[in-house]
C-alpha distance (Angstrom), angle and dihedral (degrees) to the residues before:
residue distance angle dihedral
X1 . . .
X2 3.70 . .
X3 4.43 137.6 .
X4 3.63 118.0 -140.6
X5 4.06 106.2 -107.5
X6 3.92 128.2 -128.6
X7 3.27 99.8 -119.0
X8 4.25 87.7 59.9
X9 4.21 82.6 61.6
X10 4.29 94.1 -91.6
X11 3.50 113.8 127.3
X12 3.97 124.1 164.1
X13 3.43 100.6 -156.0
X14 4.03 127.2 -125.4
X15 3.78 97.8 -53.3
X16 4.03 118.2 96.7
X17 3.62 107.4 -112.2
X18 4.60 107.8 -168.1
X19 3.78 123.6 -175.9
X20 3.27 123.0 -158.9
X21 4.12 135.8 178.7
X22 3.71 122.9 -118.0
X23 3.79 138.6 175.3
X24 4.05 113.9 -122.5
X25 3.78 82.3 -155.4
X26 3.82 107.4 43.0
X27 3.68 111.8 45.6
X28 4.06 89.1 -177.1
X29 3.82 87.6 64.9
X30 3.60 110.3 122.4
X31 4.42 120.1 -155.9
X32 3.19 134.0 173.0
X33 4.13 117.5 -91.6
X34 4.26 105.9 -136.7
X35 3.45 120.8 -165.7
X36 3.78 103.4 -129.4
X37 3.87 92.1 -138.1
X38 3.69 94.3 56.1
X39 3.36 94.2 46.8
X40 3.71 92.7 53.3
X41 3.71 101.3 40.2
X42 3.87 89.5 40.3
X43 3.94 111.8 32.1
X44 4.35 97.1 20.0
X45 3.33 79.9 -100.0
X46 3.39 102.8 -71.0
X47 3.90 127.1 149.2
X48 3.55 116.0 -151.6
X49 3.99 117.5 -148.5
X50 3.70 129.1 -177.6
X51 3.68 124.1 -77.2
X52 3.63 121.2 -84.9
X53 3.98 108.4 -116.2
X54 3.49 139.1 169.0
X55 3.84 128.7 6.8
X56 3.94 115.4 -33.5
X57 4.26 126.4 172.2
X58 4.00 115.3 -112.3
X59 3.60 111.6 -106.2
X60 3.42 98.1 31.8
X61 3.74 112.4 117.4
X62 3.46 116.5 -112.7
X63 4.31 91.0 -149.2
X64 3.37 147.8 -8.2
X65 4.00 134.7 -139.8
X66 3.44 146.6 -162.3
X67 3.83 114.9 -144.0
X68 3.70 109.0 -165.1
X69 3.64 132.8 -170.7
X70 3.99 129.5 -158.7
């Protein structure tokens, strides 16, 4: 998963924006919350996830965020 950078003409403003995985069917899940600037200014803003393994059915999503905005 990938943000748009700032130097392609996306900018978010001066508010923190964070994004953070969670499990619709596991509320006890716990993920890591990313700030989306860091991640951009320090990964190309790039989110790694887990690699895919095993057998899984098509159009079944892989994961699900929360963006958030303060």
């Amino acid at each position: 998963m990938s943000f748009p950078l700032a130097s392609e003409g996306y900018t978010f403003g001066s508010k923190t924006i964070t994004i953070q995985q969670y499990d619709p069917s596991n509320a006890n899940a716990v993920y890591t919350l990313y700030n989306v600037r860091e991640l951009i200014n320090n990964n190309g803003g790039v989110i790694q996830l887990a690699n895919l393994s095993g057998t899984y059915a098509s159009q079944v999503p892989y994961a699900y965020f929360k963006v958030m905005f303060s």
